[in-house]
mmCIF file of the N, C-alpha and C atoms, coordinates in Angstrom:
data_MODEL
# 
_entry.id   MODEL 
# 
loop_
_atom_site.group_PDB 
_atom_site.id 
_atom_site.type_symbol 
_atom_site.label_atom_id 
_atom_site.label_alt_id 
_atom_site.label_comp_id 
_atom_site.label_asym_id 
_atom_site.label_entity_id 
_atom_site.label_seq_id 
_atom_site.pdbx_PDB_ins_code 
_atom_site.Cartn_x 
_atom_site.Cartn_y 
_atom_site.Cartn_z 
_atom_site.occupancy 
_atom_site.B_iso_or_equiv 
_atom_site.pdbx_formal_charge 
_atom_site.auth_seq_id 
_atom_site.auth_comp_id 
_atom_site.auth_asym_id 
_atom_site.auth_atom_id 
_atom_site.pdbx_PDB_model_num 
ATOM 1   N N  . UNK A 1 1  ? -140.878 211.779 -2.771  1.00 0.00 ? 1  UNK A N  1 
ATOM 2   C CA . UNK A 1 1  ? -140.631 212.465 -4.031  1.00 0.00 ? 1  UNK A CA 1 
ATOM 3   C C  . UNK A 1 1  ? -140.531 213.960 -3.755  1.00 0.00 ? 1  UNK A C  1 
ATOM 4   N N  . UNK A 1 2  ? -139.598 214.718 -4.438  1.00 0.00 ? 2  UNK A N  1 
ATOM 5   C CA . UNK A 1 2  ? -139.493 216.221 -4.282  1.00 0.00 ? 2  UNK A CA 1 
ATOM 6   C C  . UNK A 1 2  ? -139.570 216.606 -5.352  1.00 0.00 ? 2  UNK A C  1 
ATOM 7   N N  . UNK A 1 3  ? -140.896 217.207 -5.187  1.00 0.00 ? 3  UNK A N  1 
ATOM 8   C CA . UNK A 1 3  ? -141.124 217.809 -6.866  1.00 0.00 ? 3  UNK A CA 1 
ATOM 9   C C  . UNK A 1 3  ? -140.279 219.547 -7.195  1.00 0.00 ? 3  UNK A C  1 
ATOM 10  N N  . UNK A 1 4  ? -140.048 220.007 -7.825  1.00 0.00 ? 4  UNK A N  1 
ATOM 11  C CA . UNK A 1 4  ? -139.425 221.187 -7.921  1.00 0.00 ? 4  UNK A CA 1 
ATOM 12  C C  . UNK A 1 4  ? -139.845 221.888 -9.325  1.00 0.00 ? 4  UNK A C  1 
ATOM 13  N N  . UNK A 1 5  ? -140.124 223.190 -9.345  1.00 0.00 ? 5  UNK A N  1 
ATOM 14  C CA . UNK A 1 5  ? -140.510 224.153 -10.069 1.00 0.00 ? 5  UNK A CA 1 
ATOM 15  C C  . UNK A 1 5  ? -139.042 224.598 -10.694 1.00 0.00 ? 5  UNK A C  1 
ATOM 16  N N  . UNK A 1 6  ? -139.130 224.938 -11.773 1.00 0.00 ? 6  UNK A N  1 
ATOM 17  C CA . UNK A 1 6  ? -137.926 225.914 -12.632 1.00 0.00 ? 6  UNK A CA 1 
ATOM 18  C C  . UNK A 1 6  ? -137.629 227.562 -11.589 1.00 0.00 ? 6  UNK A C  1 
ATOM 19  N N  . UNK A 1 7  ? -137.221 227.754 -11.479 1.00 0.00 ? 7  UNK A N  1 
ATOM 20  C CA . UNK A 1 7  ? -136.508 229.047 -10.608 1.00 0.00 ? 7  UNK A CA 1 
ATOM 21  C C  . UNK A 1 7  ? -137.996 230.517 -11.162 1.00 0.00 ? 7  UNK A C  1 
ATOM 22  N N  . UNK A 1 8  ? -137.898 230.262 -12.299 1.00 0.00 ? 8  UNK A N  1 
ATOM 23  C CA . UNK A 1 8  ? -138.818 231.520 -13.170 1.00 0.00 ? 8  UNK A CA 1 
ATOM 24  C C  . UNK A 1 8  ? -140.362 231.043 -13.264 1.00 0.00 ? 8  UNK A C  1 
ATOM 25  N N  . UNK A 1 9  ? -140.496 229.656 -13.324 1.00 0.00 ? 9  UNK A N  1 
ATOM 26  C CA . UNK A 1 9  ? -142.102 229.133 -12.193 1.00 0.00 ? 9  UNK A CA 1 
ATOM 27  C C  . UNK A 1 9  ? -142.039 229.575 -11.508 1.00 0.00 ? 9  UNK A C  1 
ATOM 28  N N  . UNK A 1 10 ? -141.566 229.197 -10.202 1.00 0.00 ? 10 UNK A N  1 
ATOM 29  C CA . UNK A 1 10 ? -141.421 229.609 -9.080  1.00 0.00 ? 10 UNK A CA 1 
ATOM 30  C C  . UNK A 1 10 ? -141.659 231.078 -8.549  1.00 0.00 ? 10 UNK A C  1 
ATOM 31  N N  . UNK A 1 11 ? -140.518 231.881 -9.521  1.00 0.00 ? 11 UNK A N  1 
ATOM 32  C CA . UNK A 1 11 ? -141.286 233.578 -9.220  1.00 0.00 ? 11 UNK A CA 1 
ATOM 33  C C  . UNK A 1 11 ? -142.605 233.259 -9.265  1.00 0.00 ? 11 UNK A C  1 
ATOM 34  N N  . UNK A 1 12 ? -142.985 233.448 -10.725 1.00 0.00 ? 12 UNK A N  1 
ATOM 35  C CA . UNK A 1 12 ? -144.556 233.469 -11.422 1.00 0.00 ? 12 UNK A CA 1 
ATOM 36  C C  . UNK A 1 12 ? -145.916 233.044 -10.427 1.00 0.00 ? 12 UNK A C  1 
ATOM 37  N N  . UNK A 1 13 ? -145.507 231.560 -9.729  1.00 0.00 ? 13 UNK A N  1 
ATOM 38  C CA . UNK A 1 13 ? -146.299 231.423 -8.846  1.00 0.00 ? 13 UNK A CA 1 
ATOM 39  C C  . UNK A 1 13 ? -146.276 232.289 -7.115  1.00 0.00 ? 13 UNK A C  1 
ATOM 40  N N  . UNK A 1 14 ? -145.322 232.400 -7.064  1.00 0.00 ? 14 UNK A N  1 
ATOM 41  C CA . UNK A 1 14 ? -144.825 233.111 -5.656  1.00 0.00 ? 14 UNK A CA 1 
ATOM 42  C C  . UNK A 1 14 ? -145.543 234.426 -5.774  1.00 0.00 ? 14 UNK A C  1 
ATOM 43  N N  . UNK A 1 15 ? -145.599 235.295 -6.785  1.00 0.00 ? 15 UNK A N  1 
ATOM 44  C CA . UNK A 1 15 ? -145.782 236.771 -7.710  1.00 0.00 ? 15 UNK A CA 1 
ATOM 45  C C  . UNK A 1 15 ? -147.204 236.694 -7.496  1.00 0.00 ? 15 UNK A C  1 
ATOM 46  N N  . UNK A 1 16 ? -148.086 235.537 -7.970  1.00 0.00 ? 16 UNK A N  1 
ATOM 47  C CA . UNK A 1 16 ? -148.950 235.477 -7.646  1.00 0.00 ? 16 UNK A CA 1 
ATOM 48  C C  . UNK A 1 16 ? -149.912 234.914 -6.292  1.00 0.00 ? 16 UNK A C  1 
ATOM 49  N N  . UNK A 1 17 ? -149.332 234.057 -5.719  1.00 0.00 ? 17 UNK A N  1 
ATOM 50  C CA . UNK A 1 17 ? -149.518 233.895 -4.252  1.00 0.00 ? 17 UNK A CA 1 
ATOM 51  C C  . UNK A 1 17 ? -149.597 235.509 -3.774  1.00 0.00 ? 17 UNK A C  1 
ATOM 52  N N  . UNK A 1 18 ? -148.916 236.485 -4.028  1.00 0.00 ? 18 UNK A N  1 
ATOM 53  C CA . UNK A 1 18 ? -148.144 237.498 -3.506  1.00 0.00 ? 18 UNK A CA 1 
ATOM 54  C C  . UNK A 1 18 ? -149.558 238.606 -3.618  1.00 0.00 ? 18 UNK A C  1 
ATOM 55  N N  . UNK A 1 19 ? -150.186 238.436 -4.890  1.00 0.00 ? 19 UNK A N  1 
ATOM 56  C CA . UNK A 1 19 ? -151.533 239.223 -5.036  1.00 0.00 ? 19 UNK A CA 1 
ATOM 57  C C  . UNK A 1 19 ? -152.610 238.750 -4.822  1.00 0.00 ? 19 UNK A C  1 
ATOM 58  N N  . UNK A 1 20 ? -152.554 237.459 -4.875  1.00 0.00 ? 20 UNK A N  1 
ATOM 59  C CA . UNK A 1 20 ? -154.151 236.831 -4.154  1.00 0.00 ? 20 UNK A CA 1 
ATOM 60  C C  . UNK A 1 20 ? -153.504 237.225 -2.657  1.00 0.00 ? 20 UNK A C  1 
ATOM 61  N N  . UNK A 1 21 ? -152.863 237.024 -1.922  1.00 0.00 ? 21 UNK A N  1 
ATOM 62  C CA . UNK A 1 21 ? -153.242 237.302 -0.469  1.00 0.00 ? 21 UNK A CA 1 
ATOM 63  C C  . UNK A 1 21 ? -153.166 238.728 -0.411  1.00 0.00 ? 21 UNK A C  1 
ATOM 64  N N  . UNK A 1 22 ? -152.716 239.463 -1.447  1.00 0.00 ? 22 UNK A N  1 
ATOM 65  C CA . UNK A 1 22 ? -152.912 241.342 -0.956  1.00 0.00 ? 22 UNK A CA 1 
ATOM 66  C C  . UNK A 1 22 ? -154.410 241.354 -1.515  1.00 0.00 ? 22 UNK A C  1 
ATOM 67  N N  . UNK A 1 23 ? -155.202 240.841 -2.440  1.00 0.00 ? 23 UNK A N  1 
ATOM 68  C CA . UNK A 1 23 ? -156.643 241.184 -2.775  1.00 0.00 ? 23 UNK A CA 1 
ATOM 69  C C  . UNK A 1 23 ? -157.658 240.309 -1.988  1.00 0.00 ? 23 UNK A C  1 
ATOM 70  N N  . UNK A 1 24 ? -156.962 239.232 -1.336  1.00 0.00 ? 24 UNK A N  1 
ATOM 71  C CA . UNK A 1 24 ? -158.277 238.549 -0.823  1.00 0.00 ? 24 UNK A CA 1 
ATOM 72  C C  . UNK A 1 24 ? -158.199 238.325 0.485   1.00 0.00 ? 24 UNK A C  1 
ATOM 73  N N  . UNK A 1 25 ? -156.880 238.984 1.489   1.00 0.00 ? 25 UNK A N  1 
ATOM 74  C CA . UNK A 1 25 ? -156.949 239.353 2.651   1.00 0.00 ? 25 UNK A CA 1 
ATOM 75  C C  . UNK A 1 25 ? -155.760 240.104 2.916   1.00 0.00 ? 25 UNK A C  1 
ATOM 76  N N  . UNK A 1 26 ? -155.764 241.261 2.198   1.00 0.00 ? 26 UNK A N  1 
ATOM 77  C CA . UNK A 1 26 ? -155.312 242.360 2.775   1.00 0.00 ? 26 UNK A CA 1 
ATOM 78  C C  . UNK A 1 26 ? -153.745 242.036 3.467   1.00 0.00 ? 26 UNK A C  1 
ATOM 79  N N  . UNK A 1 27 ? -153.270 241.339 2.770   1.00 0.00 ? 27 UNK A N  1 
ATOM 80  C CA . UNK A 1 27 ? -152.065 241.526 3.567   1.00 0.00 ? 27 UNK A CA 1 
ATOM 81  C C  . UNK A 1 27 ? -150.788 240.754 2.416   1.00 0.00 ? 27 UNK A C  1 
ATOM 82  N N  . UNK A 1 28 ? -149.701 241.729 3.046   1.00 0.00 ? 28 UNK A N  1 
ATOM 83  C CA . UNK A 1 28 ? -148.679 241.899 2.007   1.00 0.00 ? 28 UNK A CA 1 
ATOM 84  C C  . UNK A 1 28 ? -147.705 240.838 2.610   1.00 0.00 ? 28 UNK A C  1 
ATOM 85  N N  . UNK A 1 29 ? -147.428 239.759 1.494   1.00 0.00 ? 29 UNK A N  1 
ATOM 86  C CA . UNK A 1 29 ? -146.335 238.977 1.530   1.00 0.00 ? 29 UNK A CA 1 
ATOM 87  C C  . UNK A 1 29 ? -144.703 239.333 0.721   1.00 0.00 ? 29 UNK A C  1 
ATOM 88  N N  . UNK A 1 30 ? -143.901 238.728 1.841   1.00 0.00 ? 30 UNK A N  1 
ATOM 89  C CA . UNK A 1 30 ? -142.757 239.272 0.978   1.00 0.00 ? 30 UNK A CA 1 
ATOM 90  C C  . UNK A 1 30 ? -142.222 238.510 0.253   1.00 0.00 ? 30 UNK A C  1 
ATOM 91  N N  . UNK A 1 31 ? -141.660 238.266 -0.950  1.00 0.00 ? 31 UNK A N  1 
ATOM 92  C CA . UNK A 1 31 ? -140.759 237.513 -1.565  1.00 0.00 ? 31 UNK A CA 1 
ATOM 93  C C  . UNK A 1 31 ? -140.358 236.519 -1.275  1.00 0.00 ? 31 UNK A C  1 
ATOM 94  N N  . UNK A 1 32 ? -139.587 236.579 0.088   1.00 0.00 ? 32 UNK A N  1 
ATOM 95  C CA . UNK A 1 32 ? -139.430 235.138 1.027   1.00 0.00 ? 32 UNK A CA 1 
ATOM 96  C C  . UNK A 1 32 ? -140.411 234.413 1.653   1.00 0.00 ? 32 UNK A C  1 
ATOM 97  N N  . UNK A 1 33 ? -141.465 234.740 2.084   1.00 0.00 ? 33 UNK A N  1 
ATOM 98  C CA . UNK A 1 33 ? -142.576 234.690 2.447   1.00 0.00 ? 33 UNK A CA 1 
ATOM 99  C C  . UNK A 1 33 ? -142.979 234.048 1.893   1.00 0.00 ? 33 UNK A C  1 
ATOM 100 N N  . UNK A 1 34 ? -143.424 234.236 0.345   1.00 0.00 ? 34 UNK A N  1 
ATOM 101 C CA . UNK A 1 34 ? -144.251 234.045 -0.823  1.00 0.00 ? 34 UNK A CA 1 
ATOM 102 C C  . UNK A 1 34 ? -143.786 232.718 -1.513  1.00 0.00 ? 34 UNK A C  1 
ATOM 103 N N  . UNK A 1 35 ? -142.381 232.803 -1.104  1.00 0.00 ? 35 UNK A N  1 
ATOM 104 C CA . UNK A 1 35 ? -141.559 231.502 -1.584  1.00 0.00 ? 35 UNK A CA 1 
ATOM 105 C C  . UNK A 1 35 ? -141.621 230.579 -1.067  1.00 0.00 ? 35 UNK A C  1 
ATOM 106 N N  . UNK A 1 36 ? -141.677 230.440 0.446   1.00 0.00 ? 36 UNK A N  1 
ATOM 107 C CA . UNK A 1 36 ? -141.738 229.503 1.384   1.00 0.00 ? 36 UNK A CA 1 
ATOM 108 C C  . UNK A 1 36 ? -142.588 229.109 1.215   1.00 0.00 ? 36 UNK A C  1 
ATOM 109 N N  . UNK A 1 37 ? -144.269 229.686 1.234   1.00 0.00 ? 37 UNK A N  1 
ATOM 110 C CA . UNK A 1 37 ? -145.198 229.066 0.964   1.00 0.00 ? 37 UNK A CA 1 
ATOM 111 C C  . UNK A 1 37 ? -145.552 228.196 -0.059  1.00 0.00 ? 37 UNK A C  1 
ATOM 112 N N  . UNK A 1 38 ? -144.554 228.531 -1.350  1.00 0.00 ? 38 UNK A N  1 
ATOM 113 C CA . UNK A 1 38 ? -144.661 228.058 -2.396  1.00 0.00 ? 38 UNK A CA 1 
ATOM 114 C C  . UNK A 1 38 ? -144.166 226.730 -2.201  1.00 0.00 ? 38 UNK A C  1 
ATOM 115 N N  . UNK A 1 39 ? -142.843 226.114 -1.605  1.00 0.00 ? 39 UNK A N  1 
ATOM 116 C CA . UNK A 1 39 ? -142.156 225.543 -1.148  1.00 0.00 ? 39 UNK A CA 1 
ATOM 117 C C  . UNK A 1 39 ? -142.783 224.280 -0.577  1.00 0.00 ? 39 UNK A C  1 
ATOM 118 N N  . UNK A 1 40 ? -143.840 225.410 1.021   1.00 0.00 ? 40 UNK A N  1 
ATOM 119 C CA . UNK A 1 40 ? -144.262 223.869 1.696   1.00 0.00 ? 40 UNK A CA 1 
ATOM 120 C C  . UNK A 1 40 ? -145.886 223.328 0.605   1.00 0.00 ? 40 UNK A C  1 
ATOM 121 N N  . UNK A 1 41 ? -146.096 224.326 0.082   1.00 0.00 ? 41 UNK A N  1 
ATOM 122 C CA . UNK A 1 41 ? -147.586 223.672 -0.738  1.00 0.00 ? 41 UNK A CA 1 
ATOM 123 C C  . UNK A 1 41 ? -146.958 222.459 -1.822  1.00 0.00 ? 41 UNK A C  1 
ATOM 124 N N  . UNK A 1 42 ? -145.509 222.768 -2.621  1.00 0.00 ? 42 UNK A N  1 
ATOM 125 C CA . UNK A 1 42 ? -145.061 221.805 -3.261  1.00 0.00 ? 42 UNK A CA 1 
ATOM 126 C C  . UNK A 1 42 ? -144.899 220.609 -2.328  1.00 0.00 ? 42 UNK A C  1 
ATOM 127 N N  . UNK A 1 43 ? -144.116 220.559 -1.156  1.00 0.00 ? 43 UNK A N  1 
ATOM 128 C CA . UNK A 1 43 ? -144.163 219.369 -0.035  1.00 0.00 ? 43 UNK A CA 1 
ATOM 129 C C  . UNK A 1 43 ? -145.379 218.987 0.140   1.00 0.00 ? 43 UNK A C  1 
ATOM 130 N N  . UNK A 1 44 ? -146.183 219.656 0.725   1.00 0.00 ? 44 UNK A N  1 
ATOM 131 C CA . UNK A 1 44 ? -147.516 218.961 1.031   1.00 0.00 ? 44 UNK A CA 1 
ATOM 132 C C  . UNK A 1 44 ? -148.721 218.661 -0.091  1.00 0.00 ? 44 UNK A C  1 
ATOM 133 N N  . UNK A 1 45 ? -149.591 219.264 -1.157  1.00 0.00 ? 45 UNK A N  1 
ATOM 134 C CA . UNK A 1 45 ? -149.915 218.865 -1.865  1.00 0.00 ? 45 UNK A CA 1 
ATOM 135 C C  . UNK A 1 45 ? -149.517 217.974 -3.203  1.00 0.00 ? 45 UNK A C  1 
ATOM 136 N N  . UNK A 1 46 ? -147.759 218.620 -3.658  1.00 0.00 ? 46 UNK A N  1 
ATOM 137 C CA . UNK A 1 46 ? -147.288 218.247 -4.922  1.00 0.00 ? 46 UNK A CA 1 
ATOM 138 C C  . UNK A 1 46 ? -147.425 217.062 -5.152  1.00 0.00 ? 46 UNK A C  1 
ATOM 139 N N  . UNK A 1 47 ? -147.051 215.945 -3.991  1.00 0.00 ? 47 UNK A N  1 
ATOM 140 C CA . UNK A 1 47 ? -146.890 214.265 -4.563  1.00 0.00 ? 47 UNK A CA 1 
ATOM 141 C C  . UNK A 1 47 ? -148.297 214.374 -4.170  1.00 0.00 ? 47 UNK A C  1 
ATOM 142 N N  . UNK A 1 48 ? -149.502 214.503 -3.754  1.00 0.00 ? 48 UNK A N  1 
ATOM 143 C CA . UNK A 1 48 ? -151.021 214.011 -4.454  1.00 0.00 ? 48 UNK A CA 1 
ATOM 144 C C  . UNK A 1 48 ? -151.417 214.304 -5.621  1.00 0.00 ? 48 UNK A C  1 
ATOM 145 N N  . UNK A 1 49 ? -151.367 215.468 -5.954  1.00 0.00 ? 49 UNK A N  1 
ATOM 146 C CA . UNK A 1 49 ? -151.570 216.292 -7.534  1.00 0.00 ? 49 UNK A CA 1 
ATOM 147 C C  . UNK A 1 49 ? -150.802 215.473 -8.162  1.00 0.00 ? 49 UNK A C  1 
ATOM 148 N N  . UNK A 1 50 ? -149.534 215.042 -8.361  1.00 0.00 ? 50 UNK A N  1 
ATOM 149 C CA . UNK A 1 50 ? -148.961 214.400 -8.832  1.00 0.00 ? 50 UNK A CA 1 
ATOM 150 C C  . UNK A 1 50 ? -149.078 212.968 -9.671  1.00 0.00 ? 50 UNK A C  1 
ATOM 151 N N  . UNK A 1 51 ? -149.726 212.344 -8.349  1.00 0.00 ? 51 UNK A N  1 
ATOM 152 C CA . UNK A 1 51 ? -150.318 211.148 -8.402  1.00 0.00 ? 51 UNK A CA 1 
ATOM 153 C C  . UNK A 1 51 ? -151.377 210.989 -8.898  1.00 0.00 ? 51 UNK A C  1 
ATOM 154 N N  . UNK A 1 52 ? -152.120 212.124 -9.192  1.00 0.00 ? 52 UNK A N  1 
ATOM 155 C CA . UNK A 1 52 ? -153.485 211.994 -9.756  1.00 0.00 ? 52 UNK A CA 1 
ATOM 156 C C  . UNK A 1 52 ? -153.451 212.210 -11.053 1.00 0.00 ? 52 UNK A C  1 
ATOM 157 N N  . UNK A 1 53 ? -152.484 213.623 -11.056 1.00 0.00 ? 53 UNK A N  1 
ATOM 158 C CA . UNK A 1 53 ? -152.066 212.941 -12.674 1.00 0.00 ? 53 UNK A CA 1 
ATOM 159 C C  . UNK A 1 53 ? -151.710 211.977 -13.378 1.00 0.00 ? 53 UNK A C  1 
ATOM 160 N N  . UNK A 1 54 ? -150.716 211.386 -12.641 1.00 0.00 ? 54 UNK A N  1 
ATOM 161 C CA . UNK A 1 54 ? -150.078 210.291 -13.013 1.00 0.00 ? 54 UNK A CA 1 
ATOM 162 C C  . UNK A 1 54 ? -151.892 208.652 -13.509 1.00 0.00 ? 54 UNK A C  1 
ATOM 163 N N  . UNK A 1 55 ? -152.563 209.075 -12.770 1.00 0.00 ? 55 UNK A N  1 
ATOM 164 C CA . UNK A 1 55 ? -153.418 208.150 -12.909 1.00 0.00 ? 55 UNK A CA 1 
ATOM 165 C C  . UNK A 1 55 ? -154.464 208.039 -13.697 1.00 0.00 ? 55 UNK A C  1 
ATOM 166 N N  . UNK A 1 56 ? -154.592 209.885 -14.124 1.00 0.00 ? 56 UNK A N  1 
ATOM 167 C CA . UNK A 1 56 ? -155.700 210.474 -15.075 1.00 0.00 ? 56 UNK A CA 1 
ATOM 168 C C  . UNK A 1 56 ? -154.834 209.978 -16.104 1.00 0.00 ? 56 UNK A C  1 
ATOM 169 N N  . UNK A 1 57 ? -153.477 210.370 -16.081 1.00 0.00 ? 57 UNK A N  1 
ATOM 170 C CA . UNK A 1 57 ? -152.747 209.741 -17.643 1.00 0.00 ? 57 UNK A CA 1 
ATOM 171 C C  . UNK A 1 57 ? -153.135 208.168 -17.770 1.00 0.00 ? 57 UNK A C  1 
ATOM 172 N N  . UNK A 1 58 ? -152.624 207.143 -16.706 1.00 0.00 ? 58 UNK A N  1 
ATOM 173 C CA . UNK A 1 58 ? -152.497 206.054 -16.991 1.00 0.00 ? 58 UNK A CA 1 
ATOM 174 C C  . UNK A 1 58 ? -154.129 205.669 -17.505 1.00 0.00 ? 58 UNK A C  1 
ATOM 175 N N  . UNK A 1 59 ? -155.544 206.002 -16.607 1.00 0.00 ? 59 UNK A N  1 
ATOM 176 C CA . UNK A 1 59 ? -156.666 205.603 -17.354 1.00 0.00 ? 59 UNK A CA 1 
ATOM 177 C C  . UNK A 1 59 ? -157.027 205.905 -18.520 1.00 0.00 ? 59 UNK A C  1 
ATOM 178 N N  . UNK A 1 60 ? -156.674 207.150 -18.957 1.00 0.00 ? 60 UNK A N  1 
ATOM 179 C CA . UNK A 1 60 ? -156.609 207.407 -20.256 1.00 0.00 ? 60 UNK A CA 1 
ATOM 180 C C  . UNK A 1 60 ? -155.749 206.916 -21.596 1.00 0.00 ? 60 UNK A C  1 
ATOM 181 N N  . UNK A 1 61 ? -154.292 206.646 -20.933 1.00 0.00 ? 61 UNK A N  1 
ATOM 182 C CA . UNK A 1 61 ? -153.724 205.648 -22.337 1.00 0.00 ? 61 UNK A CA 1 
ATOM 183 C C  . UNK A 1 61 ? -154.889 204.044 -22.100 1.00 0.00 ? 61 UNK A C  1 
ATOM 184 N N  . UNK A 1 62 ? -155.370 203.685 -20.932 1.00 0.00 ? 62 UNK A N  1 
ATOM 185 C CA . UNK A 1 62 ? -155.758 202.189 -21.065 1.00 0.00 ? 62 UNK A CA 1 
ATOM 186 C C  . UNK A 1 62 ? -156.942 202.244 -21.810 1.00 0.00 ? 62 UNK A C  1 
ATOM 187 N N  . UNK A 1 63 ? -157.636 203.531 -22.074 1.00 0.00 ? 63 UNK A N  1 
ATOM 188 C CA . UNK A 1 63 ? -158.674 203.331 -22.733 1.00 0.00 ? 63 UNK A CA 1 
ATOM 189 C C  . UNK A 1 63 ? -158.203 203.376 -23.923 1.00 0.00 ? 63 UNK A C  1 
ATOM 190 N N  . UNK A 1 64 ? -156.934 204.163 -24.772 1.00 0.00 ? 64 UNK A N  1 
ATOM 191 C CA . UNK A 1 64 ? -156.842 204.189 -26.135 1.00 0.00 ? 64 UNK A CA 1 
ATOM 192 C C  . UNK A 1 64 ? -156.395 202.868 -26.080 1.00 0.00 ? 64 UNK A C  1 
ATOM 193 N N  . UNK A 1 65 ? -155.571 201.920 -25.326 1.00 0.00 ? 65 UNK A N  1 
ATOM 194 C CA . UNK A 1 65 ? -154.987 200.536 -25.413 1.00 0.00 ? 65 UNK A CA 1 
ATOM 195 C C  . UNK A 1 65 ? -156.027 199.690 -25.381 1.00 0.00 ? 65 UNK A C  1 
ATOM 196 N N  . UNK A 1 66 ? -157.544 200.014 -24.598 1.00 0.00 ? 66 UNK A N  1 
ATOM 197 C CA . UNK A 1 66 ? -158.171 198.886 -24.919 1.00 0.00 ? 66 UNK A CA 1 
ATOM 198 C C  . UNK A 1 66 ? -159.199 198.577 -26.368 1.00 0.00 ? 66 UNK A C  1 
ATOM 199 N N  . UNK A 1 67 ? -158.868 200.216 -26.693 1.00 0.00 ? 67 UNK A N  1 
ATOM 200 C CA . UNK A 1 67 ? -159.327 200.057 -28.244 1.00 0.00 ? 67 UNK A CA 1 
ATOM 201 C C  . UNK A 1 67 ? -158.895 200.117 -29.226 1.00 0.00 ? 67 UNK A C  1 
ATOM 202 N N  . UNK A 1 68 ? -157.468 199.776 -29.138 1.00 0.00 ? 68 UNK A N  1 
ATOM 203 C CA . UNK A 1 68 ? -156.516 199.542 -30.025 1.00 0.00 ? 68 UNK A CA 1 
ATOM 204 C C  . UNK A 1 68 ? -157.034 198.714 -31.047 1.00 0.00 ? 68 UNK A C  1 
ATOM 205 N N  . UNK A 1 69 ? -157.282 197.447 -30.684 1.00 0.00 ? 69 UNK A N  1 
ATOM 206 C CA . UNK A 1 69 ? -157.331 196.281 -31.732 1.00 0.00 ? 69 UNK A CA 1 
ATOM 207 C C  . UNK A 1 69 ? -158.483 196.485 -32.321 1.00 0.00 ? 69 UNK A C  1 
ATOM 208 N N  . UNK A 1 70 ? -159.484 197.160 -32.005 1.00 0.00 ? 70 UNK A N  1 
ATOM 209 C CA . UNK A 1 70 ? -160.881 197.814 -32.966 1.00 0.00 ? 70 UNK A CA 1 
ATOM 210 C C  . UNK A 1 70 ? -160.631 198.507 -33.955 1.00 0.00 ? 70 UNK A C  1 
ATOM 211 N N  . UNK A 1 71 ? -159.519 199.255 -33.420 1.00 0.00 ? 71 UNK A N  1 
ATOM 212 C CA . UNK A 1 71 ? -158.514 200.519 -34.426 1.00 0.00 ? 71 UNK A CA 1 
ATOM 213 C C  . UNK A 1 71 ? -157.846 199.980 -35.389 1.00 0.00 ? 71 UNK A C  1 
ATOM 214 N N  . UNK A 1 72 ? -156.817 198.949 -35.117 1.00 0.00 ? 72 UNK A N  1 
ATOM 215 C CA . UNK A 1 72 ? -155.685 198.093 -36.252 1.00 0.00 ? 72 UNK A CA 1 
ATOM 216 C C  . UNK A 1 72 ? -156.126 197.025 -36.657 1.00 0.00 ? 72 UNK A C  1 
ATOM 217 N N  . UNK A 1 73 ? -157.062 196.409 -35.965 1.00 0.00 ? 73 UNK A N  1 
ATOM 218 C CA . UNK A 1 73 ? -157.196 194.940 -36.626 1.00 0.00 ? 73 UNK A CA 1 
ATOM 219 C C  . UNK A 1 73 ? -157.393 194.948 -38.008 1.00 0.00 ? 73 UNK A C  1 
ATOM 220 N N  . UNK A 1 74 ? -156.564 194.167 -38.919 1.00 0.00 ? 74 UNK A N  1 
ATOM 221 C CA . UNK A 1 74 ? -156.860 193.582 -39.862 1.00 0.00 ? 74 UNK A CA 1 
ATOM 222 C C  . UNK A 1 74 ? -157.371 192.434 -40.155 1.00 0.00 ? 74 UNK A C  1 
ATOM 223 N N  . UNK A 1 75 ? -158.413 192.439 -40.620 1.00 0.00 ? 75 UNK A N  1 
ATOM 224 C CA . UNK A 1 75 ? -158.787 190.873 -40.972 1.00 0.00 ? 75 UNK A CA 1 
ATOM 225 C C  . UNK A 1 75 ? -158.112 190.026 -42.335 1.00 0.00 ? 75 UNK A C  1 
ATOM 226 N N  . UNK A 1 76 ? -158.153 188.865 -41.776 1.00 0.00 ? 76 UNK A N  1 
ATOM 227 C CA . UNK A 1 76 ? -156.935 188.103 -42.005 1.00 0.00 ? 76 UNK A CA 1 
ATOM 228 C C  . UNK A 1 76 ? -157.445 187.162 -43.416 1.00 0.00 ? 76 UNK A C  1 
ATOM 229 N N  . UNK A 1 77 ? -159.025 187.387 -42.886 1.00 0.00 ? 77 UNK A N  1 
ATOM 230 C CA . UNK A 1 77 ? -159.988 186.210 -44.114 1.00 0.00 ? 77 UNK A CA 1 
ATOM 231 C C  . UNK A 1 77 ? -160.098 186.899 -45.501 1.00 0.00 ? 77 UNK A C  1 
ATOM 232 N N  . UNK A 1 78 ? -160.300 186.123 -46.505 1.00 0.00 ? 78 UNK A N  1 
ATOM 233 C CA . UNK A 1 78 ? -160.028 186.991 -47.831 1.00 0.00 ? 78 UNK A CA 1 
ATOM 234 C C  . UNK A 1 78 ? -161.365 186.124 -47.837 1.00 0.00 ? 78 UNK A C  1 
# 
């Protein structure tokens, strides 16, 4: 899977990659630099993050699905 950021994400996160490494070790990334990194962290972390979302969603609809019928049931007996 190749996950991909919108072009103007992409700054935003790069922009900021760009000031955490000038405040938290002193050293200046460039634009291309900043991008690339952005790039291989999408390759290498994106499809786990991904997947974990994907799974935080799915346990969470199964819990509203398994209490569905607590929710709608109508009873049928008069």
């Amino acid at each position: 899977m190749d996950i991909k950021l919108d072009p103007a994400r992409k700054q935003r996160v790069a922009a900021h990659l760009q000031k955490f490494f000038s405040n938290e070790f002193d050293e200046k990334l460039s634009d291309f630099r900043a991008a690339e990194v952005v790039d291989m962290m999408l390759r290498t972390l994106g499809p786990a993050i991904y997947n974990q979302g994907v799974q935080d969603a799915r346990a969470h609809l199964q819990v509203k699905l398994d209490d569905l019928e607590g929710e709608v049931y109508a009873d049928g007996d008069v």
